[in-house]
C-alpha positions in Angstrom: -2.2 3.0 -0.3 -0.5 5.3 2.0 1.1 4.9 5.8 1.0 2.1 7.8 -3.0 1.0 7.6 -4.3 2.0 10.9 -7.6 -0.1 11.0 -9.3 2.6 13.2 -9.9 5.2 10.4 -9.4 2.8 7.2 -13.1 2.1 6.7 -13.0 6.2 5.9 -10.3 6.0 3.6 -11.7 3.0 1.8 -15.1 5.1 1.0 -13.5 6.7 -2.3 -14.6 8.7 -5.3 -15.1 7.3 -8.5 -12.4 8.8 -10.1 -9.7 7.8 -6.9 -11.0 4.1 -7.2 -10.4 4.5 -11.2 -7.1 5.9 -10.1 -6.5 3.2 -7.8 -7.3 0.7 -10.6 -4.9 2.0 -12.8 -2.0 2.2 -10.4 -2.5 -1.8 -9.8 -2.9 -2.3 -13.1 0.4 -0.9 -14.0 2.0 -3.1 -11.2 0.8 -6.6 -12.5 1.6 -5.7 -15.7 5.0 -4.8 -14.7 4.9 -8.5 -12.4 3.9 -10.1 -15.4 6.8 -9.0 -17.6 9.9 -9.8 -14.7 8.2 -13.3 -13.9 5.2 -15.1 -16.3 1.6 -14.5 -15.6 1.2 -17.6 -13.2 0.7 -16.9 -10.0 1.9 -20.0 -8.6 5.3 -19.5 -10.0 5.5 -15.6 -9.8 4.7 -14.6 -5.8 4.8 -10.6 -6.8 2.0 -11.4 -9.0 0.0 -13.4 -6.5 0.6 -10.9 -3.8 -0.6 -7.9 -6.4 -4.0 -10.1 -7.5 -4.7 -10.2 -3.6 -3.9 -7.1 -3.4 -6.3 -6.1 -6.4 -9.1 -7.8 -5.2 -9.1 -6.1 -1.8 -9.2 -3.0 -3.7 -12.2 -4.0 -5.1 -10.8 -4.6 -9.3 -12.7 -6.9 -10.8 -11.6 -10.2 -11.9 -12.6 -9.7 -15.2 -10.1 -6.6 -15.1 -7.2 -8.5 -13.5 -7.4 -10.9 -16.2 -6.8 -9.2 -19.3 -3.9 -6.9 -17.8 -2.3 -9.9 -17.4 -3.1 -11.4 -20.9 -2.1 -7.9 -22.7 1.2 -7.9 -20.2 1.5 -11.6 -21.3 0.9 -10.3 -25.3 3.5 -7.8 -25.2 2.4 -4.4 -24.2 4.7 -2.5 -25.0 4.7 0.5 -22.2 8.0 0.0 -20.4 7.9 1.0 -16.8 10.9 1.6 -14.3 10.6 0.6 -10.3 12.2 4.0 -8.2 11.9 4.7 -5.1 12.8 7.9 -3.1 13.2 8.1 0.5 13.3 11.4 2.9 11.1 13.5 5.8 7.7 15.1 5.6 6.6 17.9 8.1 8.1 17.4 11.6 10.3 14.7 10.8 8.1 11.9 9.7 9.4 9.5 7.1 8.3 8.9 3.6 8.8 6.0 1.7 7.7 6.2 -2.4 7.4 4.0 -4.9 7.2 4.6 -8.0 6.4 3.3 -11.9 7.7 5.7 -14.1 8.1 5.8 -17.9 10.2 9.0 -17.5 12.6 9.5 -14.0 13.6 13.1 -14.7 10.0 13.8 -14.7 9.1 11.9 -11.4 12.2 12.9 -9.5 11.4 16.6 -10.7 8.1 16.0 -9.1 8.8 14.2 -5.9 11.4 17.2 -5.2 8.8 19.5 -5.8 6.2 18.0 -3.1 9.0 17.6 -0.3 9.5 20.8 -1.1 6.5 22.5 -1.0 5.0 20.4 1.5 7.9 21.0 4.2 9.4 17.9 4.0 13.2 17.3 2.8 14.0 14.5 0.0 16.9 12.8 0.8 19.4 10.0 -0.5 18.0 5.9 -1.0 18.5 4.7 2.2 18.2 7.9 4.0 14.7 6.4 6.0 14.5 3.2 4.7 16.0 1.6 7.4 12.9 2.7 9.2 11.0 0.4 8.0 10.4 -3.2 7.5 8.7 -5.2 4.6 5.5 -6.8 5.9 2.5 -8.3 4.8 -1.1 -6.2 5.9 -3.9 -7.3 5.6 -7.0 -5.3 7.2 -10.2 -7.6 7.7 -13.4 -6.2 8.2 -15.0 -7.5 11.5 -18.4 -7.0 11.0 -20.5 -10.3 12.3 -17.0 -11.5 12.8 -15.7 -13.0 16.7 -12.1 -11.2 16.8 -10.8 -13.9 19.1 -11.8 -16.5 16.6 -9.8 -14.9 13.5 -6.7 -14.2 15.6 -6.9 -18.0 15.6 -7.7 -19.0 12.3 -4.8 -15.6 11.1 -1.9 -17.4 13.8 -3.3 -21.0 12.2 -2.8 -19.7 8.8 0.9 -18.4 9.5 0.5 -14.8 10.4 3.2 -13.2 13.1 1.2 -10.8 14.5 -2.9 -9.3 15.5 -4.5 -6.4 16.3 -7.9 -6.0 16.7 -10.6 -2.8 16.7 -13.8 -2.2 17.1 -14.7 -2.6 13.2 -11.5 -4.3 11.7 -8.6 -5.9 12.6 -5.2 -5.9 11.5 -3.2 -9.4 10.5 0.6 -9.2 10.3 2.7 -11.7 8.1 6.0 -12.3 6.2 6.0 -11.2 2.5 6.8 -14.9 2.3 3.7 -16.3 3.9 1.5 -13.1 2.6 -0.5 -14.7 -0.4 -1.1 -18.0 1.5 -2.5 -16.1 4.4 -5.0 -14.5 2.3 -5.8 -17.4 0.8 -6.5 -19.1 4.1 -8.3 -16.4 5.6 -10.6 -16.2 2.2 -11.6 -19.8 2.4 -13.1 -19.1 6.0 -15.3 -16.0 4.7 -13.2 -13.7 6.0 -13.7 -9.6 3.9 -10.3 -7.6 3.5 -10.7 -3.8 3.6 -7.2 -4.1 2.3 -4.3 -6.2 1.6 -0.6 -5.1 0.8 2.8 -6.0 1.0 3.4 -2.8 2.7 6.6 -0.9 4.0 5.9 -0.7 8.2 7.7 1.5 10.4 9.9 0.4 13.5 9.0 3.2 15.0 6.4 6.2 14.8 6.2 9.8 15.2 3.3 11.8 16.6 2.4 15.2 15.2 0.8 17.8 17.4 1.6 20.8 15.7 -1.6 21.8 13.6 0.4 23.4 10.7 2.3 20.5 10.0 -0.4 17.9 10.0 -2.0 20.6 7.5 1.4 20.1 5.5 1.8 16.3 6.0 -1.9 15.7 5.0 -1.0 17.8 1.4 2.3 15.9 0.8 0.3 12.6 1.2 -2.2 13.9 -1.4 -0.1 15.3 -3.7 1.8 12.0 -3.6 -1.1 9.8 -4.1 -2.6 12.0 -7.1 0.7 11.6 -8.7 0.1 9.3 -11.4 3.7 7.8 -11.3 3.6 7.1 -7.4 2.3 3.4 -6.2 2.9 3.7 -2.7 3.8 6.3 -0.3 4.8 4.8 3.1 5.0 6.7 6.8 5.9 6.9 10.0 2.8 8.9 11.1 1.5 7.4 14.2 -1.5 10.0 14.3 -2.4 9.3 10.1 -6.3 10.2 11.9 -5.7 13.6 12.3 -4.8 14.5 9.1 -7.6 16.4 7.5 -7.9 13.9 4.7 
């Protein structure tokens, strides 16, 4: 759930652990719940929550899962989660976007100060990178016994903005707007996502050549991603596949 989904290295990242795809279910979890609560557990009517069960299912949670977060979030659950998100450099001047669910903010921003920190990175003000970035919809499809000509034209049929195609997956671009009906579109056709986000994507990129700081960028990423209260943390690595992840 990090950086800006290359589709070159993200079948490797998509092989997980047992415990980081329990992780990974948990983290989704606690984002349709918190969907749920700010607008009703009908997708048709709540767009966050559609995007999220897209999202969910790319990542492999099963339906059966999906379902009764919503029904306890529906019920009343009564964990109360706050959306923060902090904004400054990693190593070499890269920028990091995180969100964040938190039950306790003087414990996460502790914690996100502490990883900038250590990592040699810098936490800065809200807004201090986030003008880096725009919102998107991602969705990486996996292209095996797929013709990549013929889903750029079923992806551009469907409403996506953008394509870009590798050897194993391809990448489709869209609004957050036209996200969830992309998906949908591109489902119906038999079409397997690797992943699928509303993701933060940078305007621009910066390459790392210095070995020591992809050494330190690569440990900032981890810690942020093992960090219970972190959802997403967004980047402006162009190289993400020389991080030794």
């Amino acid at each position: 759930m990090s950086g800006h989904s290359k589709w070159n290295n993200i079948k490797r990242k998509k092989e997980k652990t047992d415990g980081a795809r329990a992780k990974v279910f948990t983290k989704i979890g606690r984002e349709i719940a918190v969907a749920v609560k700010e607008g009703g557990a009908n997708p048709a009517s709540n767009s966050k929550l559609a995007a999220l069960i897209t999202k969910a299912k790319a990542n492999s949670v099963p339906n059966d899962n999906i379902q009764r977060i919503i029904k306890r979030a529906e019920g009343g659950d009564k964990a109360e989660y706050e959306a923060m998100t902090y904004e400054g450099y990693g190593p070499g001047g890269v920028a990091v976007m995180v969100e964040t669910l938190t039950d306790n903010r003087n414990r996460t921003a502790a914690n996100m100060r502490h990883y900038f920190d250590k990592f040699g990175g810098n936490l800065g003000q809200m807004g201090c990178v986030g003008f880096l970035f725009n919102q998107k919809g991602v969705i990486v499809v996996d292209l095996e016994d797929k013709d990549p000509d013929e889903l750029m034209m079923d992806a551009l049929d469907a409403g996506a903005e953008d394509f870009d195609a590798g050897e194993e997956a391809a990448q489709v671009t869209t609004t957050p707007e036209n996200f969830t009906a992309v998906c949908e579109a591109l489902e119906q056709k038999g079409y397997t996502f690797i992943s699928a986000d509303v993701a933060q994507v940078p305007t621009t990129t910066t390459t790392l050549t210095d070995p020591d700081q992809l050494v330190q960028m690569g440990k900032l990423l981890d810690a942020l991603e093992e960090d219970d209260d972190v959802q997403n943390a967004w980047h402006s690595l162009e190289n993400e596949e020389d991080l030794d992840r």
